[in-house]
N, C-alpha and C positions, 0 to 999 in steps of 0.2 A: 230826185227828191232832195229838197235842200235837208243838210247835214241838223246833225243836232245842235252844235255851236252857232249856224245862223238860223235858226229856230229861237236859242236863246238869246242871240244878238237885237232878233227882231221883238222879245217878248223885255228887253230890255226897261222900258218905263212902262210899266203897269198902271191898269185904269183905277187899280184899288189895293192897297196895300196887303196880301193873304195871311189868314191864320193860321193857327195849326187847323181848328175847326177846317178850314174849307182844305185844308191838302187829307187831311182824314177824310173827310165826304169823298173828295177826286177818285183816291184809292180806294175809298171801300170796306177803312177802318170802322166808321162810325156804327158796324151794326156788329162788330167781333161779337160783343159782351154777348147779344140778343142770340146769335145763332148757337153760341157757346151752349146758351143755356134752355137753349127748343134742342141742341143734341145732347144733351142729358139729362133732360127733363125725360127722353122715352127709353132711355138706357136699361135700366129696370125694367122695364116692359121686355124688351127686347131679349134682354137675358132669361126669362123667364118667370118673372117675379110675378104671382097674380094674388098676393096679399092687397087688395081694396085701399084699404086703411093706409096702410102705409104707404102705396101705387097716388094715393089724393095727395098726402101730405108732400110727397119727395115734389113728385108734376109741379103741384100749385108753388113750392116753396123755391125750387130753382127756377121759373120762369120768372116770378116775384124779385129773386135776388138779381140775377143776371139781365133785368129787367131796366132797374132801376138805370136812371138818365145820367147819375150823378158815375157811374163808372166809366162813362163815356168823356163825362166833364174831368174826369181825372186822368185819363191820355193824354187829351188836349192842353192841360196844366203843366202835364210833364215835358209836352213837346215844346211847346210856349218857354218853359222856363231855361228849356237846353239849347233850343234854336233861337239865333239872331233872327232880324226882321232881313235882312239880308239873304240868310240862306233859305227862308222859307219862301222869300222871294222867287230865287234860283229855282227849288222844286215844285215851287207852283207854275211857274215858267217853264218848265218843261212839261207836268201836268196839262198843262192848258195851249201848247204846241198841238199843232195835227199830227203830228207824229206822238207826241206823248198822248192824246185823245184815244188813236187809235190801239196803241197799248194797252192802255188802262181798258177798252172794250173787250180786246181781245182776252184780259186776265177778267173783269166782271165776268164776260159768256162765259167762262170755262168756270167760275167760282160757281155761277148760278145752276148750272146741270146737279138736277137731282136724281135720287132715286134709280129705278135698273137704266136708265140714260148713263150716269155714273161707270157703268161695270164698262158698258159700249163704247165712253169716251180711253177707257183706260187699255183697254184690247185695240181700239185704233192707233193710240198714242204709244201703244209697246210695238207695234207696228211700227211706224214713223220713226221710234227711238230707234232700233235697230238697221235701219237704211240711211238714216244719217251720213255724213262725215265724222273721220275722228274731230275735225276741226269742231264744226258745230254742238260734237258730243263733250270738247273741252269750252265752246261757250256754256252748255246748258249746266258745267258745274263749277262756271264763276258763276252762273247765273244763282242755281241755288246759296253758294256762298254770300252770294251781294242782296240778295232781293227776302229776303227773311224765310229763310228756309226753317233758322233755331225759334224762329216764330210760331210757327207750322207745327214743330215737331215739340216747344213747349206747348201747346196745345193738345196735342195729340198724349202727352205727357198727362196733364190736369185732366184730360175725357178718360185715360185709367183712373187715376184717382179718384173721380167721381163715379164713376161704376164701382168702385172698390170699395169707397163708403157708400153706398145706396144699397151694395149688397149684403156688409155689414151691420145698417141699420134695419134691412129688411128681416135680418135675420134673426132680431131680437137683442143687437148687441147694448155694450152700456153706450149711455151718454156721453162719458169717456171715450172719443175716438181715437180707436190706436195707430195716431196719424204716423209713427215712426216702425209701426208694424208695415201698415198699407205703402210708406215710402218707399221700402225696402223692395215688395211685391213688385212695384212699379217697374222700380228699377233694373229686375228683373224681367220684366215682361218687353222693355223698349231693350234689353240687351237682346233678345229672343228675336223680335221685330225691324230691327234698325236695317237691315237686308233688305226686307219685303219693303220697307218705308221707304226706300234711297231707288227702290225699282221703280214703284210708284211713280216717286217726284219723278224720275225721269220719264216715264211714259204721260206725263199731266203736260212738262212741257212741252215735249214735243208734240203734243195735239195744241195746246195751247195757243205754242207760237210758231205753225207749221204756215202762215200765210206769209210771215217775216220772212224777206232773204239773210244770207248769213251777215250782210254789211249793216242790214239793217236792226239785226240783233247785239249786232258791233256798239252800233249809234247806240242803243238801249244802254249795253254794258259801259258804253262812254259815260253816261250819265250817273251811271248806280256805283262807281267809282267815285265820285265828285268828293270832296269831304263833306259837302251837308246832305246827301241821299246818306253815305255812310253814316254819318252822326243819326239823322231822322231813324233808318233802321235799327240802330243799333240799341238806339234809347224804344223805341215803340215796342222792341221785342220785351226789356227788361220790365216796362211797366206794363205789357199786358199780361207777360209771365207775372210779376207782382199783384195786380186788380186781381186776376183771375184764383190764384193760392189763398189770399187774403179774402175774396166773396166764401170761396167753396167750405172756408173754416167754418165763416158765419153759416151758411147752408147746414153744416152738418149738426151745430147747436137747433138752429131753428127747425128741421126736422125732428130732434131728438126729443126735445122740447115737447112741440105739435105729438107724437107719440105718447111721451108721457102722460101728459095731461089725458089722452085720451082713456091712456090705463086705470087713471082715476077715477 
């Protein structure tokens, strides 16, 4: 298999100059906002919440917020104004490699598993992590290091925080959310979890990218070192952690809101 350098040797003049738009599409950024906010739209459900009223207002209000096109168009702004036309070049060039193709499927398949498929990929992949080499086992934690892992886990972050106010509000609290109350909880809760979550990520990669040889997870990691994969992640993670704190505040008025009115 030709290397990743003649991969990008060959993707060297492009037939069209890429955006950030289209390397957000490749990867798989363009729907963060959307899934963000169908998984905590049912969180409240889920936890046990069967107040109606308030179960309508949280649903309809986070899929509405997290919905909206323009937070998508605000990644793209960010990555646009941080990345040259050069480096987005570079990682569209690799994106658009059959070796970068096959990656990026292999990370799509594994994003798209839903539901008890889920529990079966992560019991096969805790499987596979453990037979490993140490070798492989110290790619798969450059990999988390390189490949937005503080993505992942800011995420995982904001899905307490939104269970925290949903619970909050379902509970009759004020319109005043005690965002510095809930932070704290938070932060509490990913000190609790940070273990199970590092288990995890390790058993996702290894089902992930168990068809990859170790050389070819090599080539991968050659890439995710580059300075503009690093720059691209590094800025994607801070402005989706940003979009995302910044929706959930308005969420939590527009709910409260939607409630009150209803008390009247």
């Amino acid at each position: 298999m030709p290397s990743v350098a003649a991969e990008l040797v060959a993707y060297s003049e492009p037939t069209h100059r890429p955006t950030s738009s289209d390397v957000i599409h490749t990867i798989g950024l363009d729907n963060i906002f959307v899934q963000f906010g169908q998984s905590i739209s049912v969180s409240p459900r889920q936890h046990g919440i069967t107040d109606q009223r308030f179960l309508e207002a949280w649903e309809s209000s986070a899929l509405l917020a997290f919905g909206d096109t323009k937070l998508s168009a605000r990644l793209e702004d960010s990555l646009a104004t941080t990345l040259s036309e050069p480096e987005l070049a570079g990682i569209d060039g690799f994106l658009s490699s059959s070796f970068g193709k096959r990656v990026t499927t292999l990370e799509q398949s594994s994003h798209a598993i839903a539901g008890e498929a889920q529990i079966a990929a992560l019991a096969k992949g805790k499987t596979l992590y453990w037979s490993v080499s140490e070798r492989r086992k110290a790619q798969f934690e450059e990999l988390l290091d390189l490949s937005g892992a503080e993505m992942t886990f800011a995420i995982i972050s904001e899905s307490l925080r939104g269970m925290a106010l949903g619970l909050h509000l379902a509970s009759g609290g004020d319109i005043e959310t005690p965002w510095e109350e809930i932070d704290n909880a938070v932060k509490i809760q990913l000190s609790g979890i940070r273990e199970s979550l590092a288990e995890a990520a390790h058993a996702t990669l290894a089902y992930t990218y168990h068809d990859l040889t170790d050389a070819e997870l090599e080539d991968y990691l050659s890439f995710l070192r580059t300075p503009a994969a690093r720059k691209f992640y590094d800025t994607a993670t801070l402005a989706v952690g940003d979009i995302i704190r910044e929706t959930m505040f308005g969420l939590g008025e527009s709910v409260a809101i939607r409630l009150r009115r209803a008390d009247i």
